[in-house]
Backbone bond lengths (Angstrom), bond angles and torsions (degrees), N, CA, C in turn:
res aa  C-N    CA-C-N  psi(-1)  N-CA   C-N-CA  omega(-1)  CA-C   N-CA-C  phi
1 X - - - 1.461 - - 1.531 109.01 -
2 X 1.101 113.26 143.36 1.359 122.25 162.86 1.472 133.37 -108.62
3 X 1.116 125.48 156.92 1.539 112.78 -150.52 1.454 107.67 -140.98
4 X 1.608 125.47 115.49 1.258 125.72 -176.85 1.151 100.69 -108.25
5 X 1.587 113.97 127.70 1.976 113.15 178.95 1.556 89.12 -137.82
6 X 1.424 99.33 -179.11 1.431 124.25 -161.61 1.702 123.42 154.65
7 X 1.080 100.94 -161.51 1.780 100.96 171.96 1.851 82.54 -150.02
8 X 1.842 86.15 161.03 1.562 120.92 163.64 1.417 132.19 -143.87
9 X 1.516 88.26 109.74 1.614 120.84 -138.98 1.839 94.35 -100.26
10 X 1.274 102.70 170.01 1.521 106.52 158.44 1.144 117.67 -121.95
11 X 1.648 143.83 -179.47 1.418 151.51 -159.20 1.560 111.26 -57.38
12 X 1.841 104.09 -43.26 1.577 90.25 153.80 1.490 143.36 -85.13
13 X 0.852 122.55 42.30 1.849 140.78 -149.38 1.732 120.79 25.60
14 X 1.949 90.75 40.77 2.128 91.03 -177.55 1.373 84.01 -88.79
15 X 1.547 93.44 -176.53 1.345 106.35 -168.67 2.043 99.34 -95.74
16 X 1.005 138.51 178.40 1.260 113.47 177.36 1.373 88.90 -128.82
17 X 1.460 107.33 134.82 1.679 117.13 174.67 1.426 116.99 -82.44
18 X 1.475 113.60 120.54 1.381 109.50 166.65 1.788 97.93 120.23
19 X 1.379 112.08 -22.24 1.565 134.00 -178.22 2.052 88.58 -52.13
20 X 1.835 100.92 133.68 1.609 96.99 158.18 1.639 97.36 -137.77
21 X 1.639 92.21 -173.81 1.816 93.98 -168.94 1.958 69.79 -148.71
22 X 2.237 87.08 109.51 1.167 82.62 159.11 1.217 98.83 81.25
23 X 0.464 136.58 81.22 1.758 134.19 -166.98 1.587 121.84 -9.74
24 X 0.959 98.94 12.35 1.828 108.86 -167.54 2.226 101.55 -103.58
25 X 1.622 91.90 120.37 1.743 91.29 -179.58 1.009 111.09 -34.71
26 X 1.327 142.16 146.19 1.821 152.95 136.14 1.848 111.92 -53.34
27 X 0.927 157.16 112.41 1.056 168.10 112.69 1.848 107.35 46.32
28 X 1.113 121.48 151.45 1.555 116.91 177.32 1.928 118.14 -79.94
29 X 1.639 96.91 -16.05 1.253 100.32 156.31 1.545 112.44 -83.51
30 X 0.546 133.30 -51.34 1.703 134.87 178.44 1.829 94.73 153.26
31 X 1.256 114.81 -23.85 1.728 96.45 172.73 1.138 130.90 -66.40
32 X 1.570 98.68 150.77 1.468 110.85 174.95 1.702 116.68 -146.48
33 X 1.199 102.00 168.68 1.695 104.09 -178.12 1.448 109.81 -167.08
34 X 1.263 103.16 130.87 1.773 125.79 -159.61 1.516 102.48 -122.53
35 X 1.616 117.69 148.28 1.678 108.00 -179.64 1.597 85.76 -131.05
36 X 1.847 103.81 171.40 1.071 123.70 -168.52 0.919 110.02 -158.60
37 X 1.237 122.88 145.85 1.872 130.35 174.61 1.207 105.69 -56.99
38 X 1.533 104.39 156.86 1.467 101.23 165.65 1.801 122.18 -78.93
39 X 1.018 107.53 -170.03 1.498 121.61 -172.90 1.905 97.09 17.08
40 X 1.380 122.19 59.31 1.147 131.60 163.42 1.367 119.14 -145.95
41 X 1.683 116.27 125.56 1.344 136.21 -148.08 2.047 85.22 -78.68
42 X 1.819 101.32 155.23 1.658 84.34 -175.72 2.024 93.03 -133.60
43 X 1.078 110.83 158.13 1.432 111.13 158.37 1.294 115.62 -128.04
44 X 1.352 96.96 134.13 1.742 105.70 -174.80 1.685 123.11 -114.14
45 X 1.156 128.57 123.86 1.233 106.26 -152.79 1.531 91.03 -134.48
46 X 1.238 121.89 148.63 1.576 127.30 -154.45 1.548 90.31 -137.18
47 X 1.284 112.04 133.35 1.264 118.24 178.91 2.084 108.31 -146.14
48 X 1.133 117.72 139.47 1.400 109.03 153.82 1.757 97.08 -140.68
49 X 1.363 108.85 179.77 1.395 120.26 172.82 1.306 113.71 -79.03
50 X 1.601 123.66 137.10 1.314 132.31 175.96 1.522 87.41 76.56
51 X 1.198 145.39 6.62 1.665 118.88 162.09 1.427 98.67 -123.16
52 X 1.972 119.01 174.48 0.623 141.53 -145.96 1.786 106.65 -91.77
53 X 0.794 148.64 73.41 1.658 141.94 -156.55 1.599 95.30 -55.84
54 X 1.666 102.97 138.90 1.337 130.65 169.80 1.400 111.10 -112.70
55 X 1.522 105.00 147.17 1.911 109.03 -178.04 1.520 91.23 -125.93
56 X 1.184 114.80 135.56 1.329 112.38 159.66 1.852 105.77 -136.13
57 X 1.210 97.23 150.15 1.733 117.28 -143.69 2.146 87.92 -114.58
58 X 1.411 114.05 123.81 1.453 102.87 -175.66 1.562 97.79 -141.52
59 X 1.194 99.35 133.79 1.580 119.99 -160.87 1.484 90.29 -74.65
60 X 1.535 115.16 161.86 1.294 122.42 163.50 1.101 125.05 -66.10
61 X 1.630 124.87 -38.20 1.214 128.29 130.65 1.608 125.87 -6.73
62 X 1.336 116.02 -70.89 0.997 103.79 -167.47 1.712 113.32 -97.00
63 X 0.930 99.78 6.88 1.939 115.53 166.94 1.627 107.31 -88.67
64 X 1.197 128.46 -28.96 1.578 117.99 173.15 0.966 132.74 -68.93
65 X 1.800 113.52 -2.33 0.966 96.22 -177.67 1.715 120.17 -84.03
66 X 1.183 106.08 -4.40 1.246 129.97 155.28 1.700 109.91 101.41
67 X 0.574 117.94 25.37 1.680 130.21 168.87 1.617 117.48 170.43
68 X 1.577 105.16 110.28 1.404 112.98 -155.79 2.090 99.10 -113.82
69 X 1.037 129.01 136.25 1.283 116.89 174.99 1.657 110.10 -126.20
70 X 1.677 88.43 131.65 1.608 104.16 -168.08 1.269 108.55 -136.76
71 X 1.605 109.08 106.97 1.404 114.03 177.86 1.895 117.20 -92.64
72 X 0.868 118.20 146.47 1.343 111.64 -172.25 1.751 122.61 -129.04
73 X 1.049 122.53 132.12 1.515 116.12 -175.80 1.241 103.90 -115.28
74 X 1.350 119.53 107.74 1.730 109.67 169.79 1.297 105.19 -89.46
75 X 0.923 119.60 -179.62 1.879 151.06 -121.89 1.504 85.53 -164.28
76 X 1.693 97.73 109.62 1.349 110.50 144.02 1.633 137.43 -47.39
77 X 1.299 132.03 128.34 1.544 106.90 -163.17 1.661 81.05 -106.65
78 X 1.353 104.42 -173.14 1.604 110.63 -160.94 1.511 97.85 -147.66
79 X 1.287 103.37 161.16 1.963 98.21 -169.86 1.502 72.08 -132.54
80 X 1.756 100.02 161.46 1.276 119.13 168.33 1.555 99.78 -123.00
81 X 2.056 98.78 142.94 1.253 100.30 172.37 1.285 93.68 -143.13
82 X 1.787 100.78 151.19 1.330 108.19 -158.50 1.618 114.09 -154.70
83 X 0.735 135.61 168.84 1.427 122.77 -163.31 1.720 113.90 154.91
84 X 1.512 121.62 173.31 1.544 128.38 179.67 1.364 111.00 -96.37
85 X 1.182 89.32 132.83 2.048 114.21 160.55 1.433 123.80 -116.38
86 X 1.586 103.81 122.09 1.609 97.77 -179.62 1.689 131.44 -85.44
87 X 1.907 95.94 41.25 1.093 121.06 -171.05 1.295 121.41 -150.18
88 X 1.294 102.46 95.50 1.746 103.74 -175.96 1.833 118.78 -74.79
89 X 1.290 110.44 150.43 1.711 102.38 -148.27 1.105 133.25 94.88
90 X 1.408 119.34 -21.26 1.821 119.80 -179.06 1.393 106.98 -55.30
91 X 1.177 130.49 135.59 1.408 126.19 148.69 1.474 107.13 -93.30
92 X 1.507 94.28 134.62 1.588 120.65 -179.78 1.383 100.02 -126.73
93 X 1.662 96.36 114.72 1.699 120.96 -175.25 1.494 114.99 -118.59
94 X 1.488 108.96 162.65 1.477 102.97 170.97 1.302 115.68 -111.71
95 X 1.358 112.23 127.82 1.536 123.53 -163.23 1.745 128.44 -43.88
96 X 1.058 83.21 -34.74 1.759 108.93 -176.21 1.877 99.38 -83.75
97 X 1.503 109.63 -50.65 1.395 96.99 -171.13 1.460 96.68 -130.58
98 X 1.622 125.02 91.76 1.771 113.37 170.51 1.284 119.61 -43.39
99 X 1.402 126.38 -10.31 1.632 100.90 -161.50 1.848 103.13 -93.78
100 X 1.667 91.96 2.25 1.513 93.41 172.15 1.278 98.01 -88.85
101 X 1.728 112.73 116.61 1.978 107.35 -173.77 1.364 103.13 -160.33
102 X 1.045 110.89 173.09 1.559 113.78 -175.40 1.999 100.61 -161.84
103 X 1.327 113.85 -172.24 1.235 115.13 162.91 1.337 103.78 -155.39
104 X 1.272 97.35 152.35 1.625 105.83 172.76 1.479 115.04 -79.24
105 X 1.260 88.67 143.46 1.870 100.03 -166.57 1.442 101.66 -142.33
106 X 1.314 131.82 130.59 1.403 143.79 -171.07 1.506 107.55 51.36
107 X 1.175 113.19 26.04 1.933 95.30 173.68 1.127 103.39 109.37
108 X 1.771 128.47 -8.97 1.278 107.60 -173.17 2.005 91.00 -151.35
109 X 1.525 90.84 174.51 1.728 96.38 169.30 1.145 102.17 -152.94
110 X 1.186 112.64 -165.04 1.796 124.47 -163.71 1.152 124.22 -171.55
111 X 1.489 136.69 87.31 1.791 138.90 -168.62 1.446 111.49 -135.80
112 X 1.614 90.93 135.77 1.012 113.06 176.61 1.693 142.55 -78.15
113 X 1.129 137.16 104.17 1.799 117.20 -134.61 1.745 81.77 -115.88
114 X 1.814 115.96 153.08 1.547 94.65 132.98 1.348 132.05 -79.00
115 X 1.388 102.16 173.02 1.528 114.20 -179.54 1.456 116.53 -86.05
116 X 1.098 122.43 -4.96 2.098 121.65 -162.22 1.651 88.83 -67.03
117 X 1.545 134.15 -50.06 1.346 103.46 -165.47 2.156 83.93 -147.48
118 X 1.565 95.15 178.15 1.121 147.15 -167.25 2.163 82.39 -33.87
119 X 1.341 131.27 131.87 1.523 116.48 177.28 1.815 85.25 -124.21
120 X 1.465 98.01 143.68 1.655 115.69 160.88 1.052 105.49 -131.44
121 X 1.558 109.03 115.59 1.578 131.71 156.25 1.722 114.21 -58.85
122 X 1.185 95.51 147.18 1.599 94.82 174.43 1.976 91.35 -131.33
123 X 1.167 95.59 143.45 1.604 104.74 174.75 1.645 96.72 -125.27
124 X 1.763 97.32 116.48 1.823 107.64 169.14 1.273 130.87 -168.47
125 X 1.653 95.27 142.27 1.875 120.33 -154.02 1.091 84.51 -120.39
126 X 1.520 119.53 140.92 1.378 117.20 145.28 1.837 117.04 -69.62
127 X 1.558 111.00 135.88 1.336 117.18 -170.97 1.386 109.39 98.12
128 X 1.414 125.70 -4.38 1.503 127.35 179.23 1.797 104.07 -130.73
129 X 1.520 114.67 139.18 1.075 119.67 176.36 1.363 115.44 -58.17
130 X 1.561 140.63 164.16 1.444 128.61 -174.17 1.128 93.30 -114.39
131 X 1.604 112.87 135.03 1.441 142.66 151.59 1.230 116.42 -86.24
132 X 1.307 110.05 118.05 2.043 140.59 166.21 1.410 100.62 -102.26
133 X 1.119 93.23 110.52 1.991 115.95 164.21 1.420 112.71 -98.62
134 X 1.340 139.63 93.96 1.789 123.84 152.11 1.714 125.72 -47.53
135 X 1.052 91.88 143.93 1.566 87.33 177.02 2.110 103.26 -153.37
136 X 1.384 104.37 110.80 1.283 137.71 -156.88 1.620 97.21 -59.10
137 X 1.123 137.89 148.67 1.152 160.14 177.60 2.075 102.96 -62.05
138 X 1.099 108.24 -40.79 1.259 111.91 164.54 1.218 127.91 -57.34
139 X 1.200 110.10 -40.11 1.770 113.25 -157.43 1.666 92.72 -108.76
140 X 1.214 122.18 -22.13 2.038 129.92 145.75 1.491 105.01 -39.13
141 X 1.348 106.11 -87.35 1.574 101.07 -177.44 1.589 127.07 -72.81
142 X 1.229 115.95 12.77 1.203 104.63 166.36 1.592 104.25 -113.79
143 X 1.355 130.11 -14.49 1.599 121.33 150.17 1.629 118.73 -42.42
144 X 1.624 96.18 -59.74 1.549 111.20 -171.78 1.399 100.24 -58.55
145 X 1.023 146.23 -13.44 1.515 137.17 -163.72 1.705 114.80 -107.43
146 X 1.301 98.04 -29.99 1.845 111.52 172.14 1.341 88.12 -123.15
147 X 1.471 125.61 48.63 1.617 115.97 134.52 1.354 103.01 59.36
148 X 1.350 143.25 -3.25 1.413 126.72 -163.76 1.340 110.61 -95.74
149 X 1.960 124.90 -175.68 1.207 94.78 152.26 1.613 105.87 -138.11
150 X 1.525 105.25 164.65 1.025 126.46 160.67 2.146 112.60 -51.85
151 X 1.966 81.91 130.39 1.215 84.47 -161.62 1.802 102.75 -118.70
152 X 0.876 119.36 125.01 1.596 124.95 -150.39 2.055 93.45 -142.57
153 X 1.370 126.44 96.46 1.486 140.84 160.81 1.600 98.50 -91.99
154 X 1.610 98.28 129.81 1.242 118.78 -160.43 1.751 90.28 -133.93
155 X 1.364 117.12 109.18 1.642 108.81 157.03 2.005 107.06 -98.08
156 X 0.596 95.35 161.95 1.920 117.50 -169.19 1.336 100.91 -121.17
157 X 1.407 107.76 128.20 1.971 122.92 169.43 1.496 95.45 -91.38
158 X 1.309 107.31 149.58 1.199 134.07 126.30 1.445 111.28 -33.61
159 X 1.165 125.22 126.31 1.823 144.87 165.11 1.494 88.87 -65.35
C-alpha cells in the first residue's frame, strides 16, 4: 500500500472543519491520510464548502515511492452580488468584514463576498435608513460555482 498524508489548511494555515479528500472527513486538525495500491495511478480531490475544490492527479510513479506528503491550501471562492440602488453614494459593506465594500454608482453596485458562511450586506448614507440583506451560504456557493451573480435591488428611505 501506499500512503498519501498531509493537512488541508486555509490562507491562514487553520485547519478547515468539515474539509474531505475524496470524500473521506479531514481530521479536526486539518490532517489527513489516504492509501493506495501499488503500481496504481491515484486522484485526489479536496473539497470543503464555500472553498474552491482542488484535484490533484499522481502517477504511479510517483505513488511507489510509498509514502507521498501533500499539503493543501484551498482558496476561498467568492460569489458576486449585485443589483440597483435608487441612491448613488451608498456604501454597501460586509458585516463581518467592512473593508469588503463598494458603493453604488449610477443606479447600481457590485461586491464581492466569500462563500464559507452566511454574508450580510449593509447598505449606508447618511440621511437614509440602513438596509441589512442576509444571504445564505447556499445561494453563495451555488452563485460562485455557475459563475453567476446574486441579484439583490435595494431602494433606500429617507430617515
Amino acid at each position: 500500500m501506499n500512503k498519501v498524508y498531509g493537512y488541508v489548511l486555509d490562507a491562514s494555515s487553520n485547519p478547515i472543519i468539515g474539509a474531505s479528500v475524496n470524500g473521506i472527513s479531514i481530521n479536526n486538525d486539518g490532517s489527513y491520510s489516504i492509501y493506495f495500491e501499488k503500481d496504481v495511478a491515484a486522484t485526489l480531490t479536496f473539497a470543503a464548502t464555500g472553498y474552491l475544490t482542488q484535484t490533484f492527479e499522481l502517477t504511479k510513479e510517483e505513488l511507489n515511492v510509498g509514502l507521498v506528503k501533500l499539503d493543501v491550501t484551498l482558496v476561498l471562492a467568492r460569489a458576486t452580488i449585485s443589483g440597483t440602488c435608487n441612491v448613488d453614494g451608498v456604501k454597501v459593506y460586509l458585516e463581518s468584514d467592512p473593508s469588503i465594500c463598494t458603493y453604488a454608482e449610477n443606479g447600481t453596485y457590485s461586491i464581492d463576498v466569500p462563500t464559507d458562511k452566511n454574508a450580510f450586506l449593509v447598505f449606508e448614507k447618511e440621511g437614509y435608513k440602513k438596509v441589512r440583506k442576509g444571504f445564505g451560504v447556499a445561494s453563495l456557493v451555488g452563485a460562485a460555482s455557475q459563475n453567476s451573480a446574486i441579484t439583490f435591488n435595494v431602494v433606500m428611505e429617507a430617515e
